[in-house]
N, C-alpha and C positions, 0 to 999 in steps of 0.2 A: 504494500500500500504506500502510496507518495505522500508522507510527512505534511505534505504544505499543499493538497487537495483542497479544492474550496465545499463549504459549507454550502449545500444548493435546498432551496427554500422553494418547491412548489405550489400552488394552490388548484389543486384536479378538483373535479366532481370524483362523489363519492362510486358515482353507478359508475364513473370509467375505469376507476382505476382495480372494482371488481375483475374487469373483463383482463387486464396487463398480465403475461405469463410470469411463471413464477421466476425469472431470471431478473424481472426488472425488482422484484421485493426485496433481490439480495444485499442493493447498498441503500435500503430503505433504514435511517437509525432511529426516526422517530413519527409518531400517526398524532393528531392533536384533531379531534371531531369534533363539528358543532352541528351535529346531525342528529338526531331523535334517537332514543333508547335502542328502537328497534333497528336505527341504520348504521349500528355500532361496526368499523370499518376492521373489526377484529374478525367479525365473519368472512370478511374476502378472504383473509390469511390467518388464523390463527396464532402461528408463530410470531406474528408483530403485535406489541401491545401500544395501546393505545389512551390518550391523556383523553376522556370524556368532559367537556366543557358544552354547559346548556348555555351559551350566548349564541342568538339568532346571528345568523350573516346576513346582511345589508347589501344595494345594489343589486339584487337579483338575481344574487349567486346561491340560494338557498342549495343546500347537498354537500357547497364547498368543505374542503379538508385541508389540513396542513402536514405537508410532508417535506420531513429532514431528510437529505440523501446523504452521503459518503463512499467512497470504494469502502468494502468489505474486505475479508467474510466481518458479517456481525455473527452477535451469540445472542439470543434472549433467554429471560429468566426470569425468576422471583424470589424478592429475599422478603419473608415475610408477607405485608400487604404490596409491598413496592415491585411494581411491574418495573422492567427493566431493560435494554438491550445496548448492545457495546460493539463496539472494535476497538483497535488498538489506539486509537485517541481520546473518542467520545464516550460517555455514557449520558443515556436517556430515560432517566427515572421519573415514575409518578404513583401517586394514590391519591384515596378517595376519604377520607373521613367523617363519617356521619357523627354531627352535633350530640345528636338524642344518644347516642354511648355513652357521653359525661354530664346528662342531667340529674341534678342532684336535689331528691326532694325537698322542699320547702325552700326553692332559692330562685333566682331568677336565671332560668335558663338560659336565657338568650346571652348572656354574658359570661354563667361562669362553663357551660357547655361549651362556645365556641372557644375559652381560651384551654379548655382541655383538649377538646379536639385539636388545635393549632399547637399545644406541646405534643401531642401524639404525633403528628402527623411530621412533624420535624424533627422528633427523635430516634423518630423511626427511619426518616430519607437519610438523615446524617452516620445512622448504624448501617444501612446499607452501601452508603458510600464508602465509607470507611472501608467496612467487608471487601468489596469488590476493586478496592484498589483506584478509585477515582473520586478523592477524598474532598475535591475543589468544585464548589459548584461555582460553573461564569456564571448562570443566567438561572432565575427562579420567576416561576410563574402562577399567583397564587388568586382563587376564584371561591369567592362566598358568595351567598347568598345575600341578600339585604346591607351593605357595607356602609351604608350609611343609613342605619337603623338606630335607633337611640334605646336604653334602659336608664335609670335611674343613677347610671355610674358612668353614663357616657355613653360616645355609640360603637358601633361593635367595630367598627376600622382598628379605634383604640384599643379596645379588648385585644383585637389580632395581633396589634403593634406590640403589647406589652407581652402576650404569649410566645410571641417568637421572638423577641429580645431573649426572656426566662428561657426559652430554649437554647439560643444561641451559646448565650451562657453558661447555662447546665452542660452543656458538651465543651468547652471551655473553644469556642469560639469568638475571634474577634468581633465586638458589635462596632466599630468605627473604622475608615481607612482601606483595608484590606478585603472588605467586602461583596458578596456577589451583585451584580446587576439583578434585578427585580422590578418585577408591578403585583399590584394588588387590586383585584376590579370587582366589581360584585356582578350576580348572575342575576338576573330577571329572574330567574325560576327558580321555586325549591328547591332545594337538593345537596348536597354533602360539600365538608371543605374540600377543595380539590386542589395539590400541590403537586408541580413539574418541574423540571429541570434540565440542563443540561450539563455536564460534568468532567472536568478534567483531571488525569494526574499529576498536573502541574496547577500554583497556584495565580492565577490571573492577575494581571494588570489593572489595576481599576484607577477609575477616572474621576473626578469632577468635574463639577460644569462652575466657572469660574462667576455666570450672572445671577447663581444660586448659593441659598446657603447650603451647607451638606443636609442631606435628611436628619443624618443621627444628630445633629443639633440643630433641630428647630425650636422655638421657644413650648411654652406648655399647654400655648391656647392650643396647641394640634395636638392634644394629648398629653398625659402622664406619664410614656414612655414613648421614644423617637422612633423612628421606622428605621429600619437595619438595610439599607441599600446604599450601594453605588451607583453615582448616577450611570456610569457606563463599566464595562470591564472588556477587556482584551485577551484572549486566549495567548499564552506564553506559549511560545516555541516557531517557528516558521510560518505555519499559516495566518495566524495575529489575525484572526475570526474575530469584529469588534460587534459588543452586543450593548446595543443602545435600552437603557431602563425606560418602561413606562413613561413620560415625559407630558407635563402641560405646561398652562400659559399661567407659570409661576417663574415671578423676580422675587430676587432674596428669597423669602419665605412665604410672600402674601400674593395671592392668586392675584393676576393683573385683568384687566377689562372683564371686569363680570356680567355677565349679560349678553355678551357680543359675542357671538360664535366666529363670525369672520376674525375680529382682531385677537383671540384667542386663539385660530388655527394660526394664525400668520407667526405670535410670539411661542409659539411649542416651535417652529419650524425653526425660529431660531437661535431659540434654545438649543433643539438638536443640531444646528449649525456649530452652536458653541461647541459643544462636545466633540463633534470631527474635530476642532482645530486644537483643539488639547490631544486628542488622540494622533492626530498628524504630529504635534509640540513632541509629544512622548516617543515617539518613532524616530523623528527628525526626517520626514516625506510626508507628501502628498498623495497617502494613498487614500483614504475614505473622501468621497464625495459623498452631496447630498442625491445625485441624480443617479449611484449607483446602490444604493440601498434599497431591501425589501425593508417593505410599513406593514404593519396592523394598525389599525385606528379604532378605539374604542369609540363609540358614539352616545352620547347619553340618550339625547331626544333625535329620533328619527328621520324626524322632518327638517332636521337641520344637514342632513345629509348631503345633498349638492353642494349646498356651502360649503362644506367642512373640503370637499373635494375640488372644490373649483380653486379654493386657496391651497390647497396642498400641491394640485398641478402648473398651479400659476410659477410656484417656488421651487417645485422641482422640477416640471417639465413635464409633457403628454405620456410620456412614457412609465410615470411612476407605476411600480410594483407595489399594488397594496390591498388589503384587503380589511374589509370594512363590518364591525361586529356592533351591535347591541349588547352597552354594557351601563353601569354604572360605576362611576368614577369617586375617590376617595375623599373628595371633596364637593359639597353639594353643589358649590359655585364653578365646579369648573366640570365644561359642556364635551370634550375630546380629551381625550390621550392616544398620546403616539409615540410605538417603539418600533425598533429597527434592529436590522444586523447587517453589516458589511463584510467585506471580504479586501 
């Protein structure tokens, strides 16, 4: 396998990539569905597991799927709950954790369940990583339900934020600095904590964005405990795979143009301009552009859809690679997020 292979990001339909012989699954390293219960893309292949995520796709790509490629051979597996598959660079781990496992009577569930589920669920991906020799996650991708839900202690983003701090912790994990790329969205639909990743044996390069403050110190109106991300991270070793965090239209700390979807699409855009040019600073080249990057775009409200896309093309060009999901964002003021990965 070539060391410095690129990381290829497609978006099929679900019904085509059924019909693909089994030669093409082989440098298949990871499946991410936002397809219905029953179009779980595990049935086309069994040996590939697959990241379940209930956020609608947008643009009228209903079926779409997200798939990781690499030369192979991959292996798949499971350690525990954590579905798995690897070659000799990546690992692509994920599970599901249902809330209702840590509800404890007479308390208010919705808070102290989701931050059990959320130590579960990360003590768990962190033993399997470990295990299998791919100890470094670049990139983490985490999906509740209701994320901006309130209880009487705050709303449950926090909850999440503070739980996998206590995890990171608890495995003696750095929470500042050295940290993986991450977003955290919530799902329109019911349904379990759902954590993914990507993972290396080496530990990652991570980034700031210099028009930002870091997550892990943001002041305490965004919670009781700081969110554990990097705004970007960079795969160590030859291929220098750059994996752009979740990203909106936040300066310093405090969401900018609230209300406005347009001049919110435009400052995430260049927000994530910031971050190439730190990642380029860090390299000393000009390798990441913004017009060579795959997007996901989370979308809060719907109907703001064209907009969010007519400013995103405006900036990067006719040709951007992206794809576009119904989600909810971690802050109620802010209407888009957009992550990315380069090569």
């Amino acid at each position: 396998m070539g060391a410095a292979a690129k990381l290829q990001i497609d978006y099929p339909r679900l019904a085509d990539i059924r019909q693909y012989p089994a030669t093409w699954w082989r440098d298949v390293l990871a499946v991410v569905s936002y397809a219905r219960d029953s179009d779980a893309p595990a049935s086309a292949l069994p040996d590939i597991p697959a990241a379940q995520v209930m956020m609608p796709v947008l643009a009228g790509l209903d079926g779409t799927v997200e798939v990781w490629r690499l030369p192979g051979p991959m292996q798949s597996g499971r350690h525990g709950r954590v579905q798995y598959r690897r070659n000799e660079r990546m690992l692509f781990a994920a599970l599901s954790v249902a809330e209702q496992e840590f509800a404890a009577p007479h308390s208010d569930w919705s808070a102290s369940a989701l931050r059990g589920a959320t130590r579960a669920a990360y003590y768990e991906l962190f033993q399997a990583l470990s295990a299998l020799g791919f100890p470094h996650p670049l990139r983490i991708w985490n999906v509740l339900p209701e994320i901006n839900g309130t209880t009487g202690e705050g709303e449950r983003y926090w909850h999440f934020n503070g739980a996998r701090q206590e995890a990171f912790i608890g495995v003696r994990r750095e929470i500042t600095g050295n940290v993986p790329a991450a977003s955290a969205l919530g799902s329109p639909h019911a349904g379990p904590l759902t954590v993914y990743c990507i993972a290396s044996a080496r530990a990652p390069i991570a980034l700031e964005n210099p028009r930002q403050r870091s997550a892990w110190d943001y002041p305490a109106q965004y919670g009781p405990k700081s969110p554990t991300f990097a705004r970007a991270c960079i795969e160590s070793g030859p291929a220098q795979t750059l994996f752009v965090s979740g990203t909106s239209s936040i300066v310093g700390y405090e969401t900018a143009h609230a209300g406005d979807v347009r001049a919110q699409t435009q400052e995430t855009v260049r927000n994530i301009g910031a971050v190439l040019v730190a990642a380029n600073d860090r390299l000393g080249s000009e390798r990441y552009a913004l017009e060579h990057l795959s997007y996901k775009v989370y979308v809060r409200r719907p109907a703001d859809l064209s907009q969010i896309e007519q400013e995103l093309r405006r900036a990067i060009g006719p040709e951007a690679r992206a794809l576009y999901l119904k989600a909810d964002i971690c802050r109620r003021d802010l209407l888009v997020e957009i992550e990315a990965v380069g090569n």
